[in-house]
N, CA and C of each residue as an Amber inpcrd file, in Angstrom:
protein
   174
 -61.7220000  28.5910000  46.2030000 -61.8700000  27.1630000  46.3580000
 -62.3770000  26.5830000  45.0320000 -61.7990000  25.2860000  44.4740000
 -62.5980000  25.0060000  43.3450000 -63.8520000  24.3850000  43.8330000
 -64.1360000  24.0690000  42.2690000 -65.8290000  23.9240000  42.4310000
 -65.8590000  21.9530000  42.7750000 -67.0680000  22.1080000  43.7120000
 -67.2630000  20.6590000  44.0740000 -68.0570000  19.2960000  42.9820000
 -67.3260000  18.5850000  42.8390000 -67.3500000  17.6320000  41.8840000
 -68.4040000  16.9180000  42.7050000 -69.0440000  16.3400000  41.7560000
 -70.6110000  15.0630000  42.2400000 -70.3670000  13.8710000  42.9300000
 -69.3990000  13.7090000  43.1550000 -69.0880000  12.2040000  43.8860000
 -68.0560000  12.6500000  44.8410000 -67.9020000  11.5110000  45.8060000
 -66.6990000  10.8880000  47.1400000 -65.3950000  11.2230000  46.1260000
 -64.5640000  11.3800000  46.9300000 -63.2480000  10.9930000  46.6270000
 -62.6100000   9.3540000  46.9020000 -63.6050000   9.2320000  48.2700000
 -63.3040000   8.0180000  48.7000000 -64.0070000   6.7500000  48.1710000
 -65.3210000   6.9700000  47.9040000 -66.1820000   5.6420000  48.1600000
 -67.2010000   6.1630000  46.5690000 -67.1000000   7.3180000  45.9660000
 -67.2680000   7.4920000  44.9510000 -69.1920000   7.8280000  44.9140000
 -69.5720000   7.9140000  46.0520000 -71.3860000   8.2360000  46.2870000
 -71.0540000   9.6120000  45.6600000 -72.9080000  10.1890000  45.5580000
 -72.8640000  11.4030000  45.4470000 -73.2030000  11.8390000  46.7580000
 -72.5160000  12.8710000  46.3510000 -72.1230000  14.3540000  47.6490000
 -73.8460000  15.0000000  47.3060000 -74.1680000  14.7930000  49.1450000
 -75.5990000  15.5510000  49.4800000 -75.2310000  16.8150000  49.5290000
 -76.3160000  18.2680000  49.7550000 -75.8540000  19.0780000  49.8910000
 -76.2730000  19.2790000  51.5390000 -76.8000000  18.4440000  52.1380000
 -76.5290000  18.3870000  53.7970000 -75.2930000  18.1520000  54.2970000
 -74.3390000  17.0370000  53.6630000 -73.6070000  17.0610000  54.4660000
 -72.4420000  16.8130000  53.4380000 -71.1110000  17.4030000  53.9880000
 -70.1250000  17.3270000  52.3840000 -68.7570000  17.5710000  53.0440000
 -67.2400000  17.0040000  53.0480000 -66.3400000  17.4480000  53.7960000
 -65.5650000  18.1230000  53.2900000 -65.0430000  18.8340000  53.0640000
 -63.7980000  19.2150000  52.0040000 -62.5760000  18.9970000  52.6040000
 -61.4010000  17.8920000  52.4270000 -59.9800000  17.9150000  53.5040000
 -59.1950000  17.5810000  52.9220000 -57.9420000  18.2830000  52.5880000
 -56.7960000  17.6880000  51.9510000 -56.8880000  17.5440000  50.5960000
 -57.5560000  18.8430000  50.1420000 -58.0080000  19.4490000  48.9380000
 -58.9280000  18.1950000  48.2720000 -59.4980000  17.5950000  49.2220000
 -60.6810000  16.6040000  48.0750000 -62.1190000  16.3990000  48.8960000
 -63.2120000  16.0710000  48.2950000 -64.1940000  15.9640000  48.7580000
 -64.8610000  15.4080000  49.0730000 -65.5550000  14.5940000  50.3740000
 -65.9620000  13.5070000  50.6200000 -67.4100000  13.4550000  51.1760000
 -68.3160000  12.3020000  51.2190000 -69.0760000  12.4870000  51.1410000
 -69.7610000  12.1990000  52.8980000 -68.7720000  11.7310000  53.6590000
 -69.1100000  12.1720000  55.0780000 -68.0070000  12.0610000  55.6040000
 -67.7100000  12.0100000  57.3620000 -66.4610000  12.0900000  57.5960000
 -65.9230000  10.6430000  58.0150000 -66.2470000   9.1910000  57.7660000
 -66.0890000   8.0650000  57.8460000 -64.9500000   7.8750000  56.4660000
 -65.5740000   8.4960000  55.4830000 -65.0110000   8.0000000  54.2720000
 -63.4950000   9.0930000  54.1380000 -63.6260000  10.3410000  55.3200000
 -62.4500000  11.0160000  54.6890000 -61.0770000  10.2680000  55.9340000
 -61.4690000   9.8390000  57.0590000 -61.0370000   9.0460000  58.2450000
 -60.5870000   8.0030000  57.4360000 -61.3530000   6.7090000  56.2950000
 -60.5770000   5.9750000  55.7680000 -59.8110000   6.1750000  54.9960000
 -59.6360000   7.4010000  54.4260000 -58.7150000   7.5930000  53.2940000
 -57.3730000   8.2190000  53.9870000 -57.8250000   8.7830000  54.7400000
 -56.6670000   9.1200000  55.6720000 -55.7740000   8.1490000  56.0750000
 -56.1950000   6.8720000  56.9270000 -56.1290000   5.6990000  57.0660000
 -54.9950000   5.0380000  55.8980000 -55.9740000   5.0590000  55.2140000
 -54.8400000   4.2990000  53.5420000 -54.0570000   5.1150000  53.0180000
 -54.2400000   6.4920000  53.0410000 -53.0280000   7.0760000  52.6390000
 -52.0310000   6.5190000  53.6350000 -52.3450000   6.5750000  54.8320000
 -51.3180000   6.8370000  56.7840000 -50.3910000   5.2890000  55.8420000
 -51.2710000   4.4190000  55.4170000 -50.7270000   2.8080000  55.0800000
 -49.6290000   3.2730000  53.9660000 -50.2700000   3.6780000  53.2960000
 -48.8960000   3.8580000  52.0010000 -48.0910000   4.6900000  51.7540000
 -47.1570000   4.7680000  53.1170000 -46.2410000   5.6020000  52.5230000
 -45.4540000   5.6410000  51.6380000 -44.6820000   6.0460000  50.9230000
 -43.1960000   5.8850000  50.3450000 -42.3300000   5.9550000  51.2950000
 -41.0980000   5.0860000  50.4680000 -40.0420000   4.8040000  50.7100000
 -38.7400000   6.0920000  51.5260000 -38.4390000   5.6950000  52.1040000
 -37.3070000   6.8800000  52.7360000 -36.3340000   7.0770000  51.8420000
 -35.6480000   7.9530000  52.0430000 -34.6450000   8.5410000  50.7300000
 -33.4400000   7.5560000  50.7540000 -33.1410000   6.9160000  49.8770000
 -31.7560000   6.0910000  50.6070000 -32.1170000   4.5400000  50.5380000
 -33.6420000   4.4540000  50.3920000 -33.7300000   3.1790000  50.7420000
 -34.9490000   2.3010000  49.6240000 -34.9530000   1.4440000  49.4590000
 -35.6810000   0.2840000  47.8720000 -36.9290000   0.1670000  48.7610000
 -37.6880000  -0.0800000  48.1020000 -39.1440000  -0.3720000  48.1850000
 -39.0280000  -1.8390000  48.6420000 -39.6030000  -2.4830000  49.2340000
 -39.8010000  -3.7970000  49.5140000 -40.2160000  -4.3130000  48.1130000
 -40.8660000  -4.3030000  47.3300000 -40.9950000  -5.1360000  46.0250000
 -39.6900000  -5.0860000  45.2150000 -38.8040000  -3.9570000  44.8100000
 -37.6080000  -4.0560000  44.4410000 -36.9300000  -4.7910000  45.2580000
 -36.6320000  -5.1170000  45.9590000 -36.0080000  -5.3720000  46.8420000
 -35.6910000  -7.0380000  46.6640000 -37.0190000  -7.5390000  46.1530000
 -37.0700000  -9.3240000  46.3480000 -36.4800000  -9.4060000  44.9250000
């Protein structure tokens, strides 16, 4: 496993050593902040194969 970096992935705090998540190869600093990133990734997907981005598009 690599080594754990001093801050969120998400929200950018420092990582306690009580409590620390590791998911989706990054590190967060509780499980609220790895739930929102999940969240905003879930929001941004890309585009399907075949098909323009809505900003190209206009």
């Amino acid at each position: 496993m690599a080594d754990r970096p001093a801050t969120c992935a998400h929200c950018d705090k420092r990582l306690s050593k009580k409590s620390w998540y590791y998911r989706n190869g990054k590190w967060f600093c509780k499980r609220r902040c790895w739930e929102d990133a999940k969240a905003k990734a879930a929001e941004v997907k890309p585009p399907a194969e075949g098909q323009q981005p809505a900003a190209a598009a206009a």
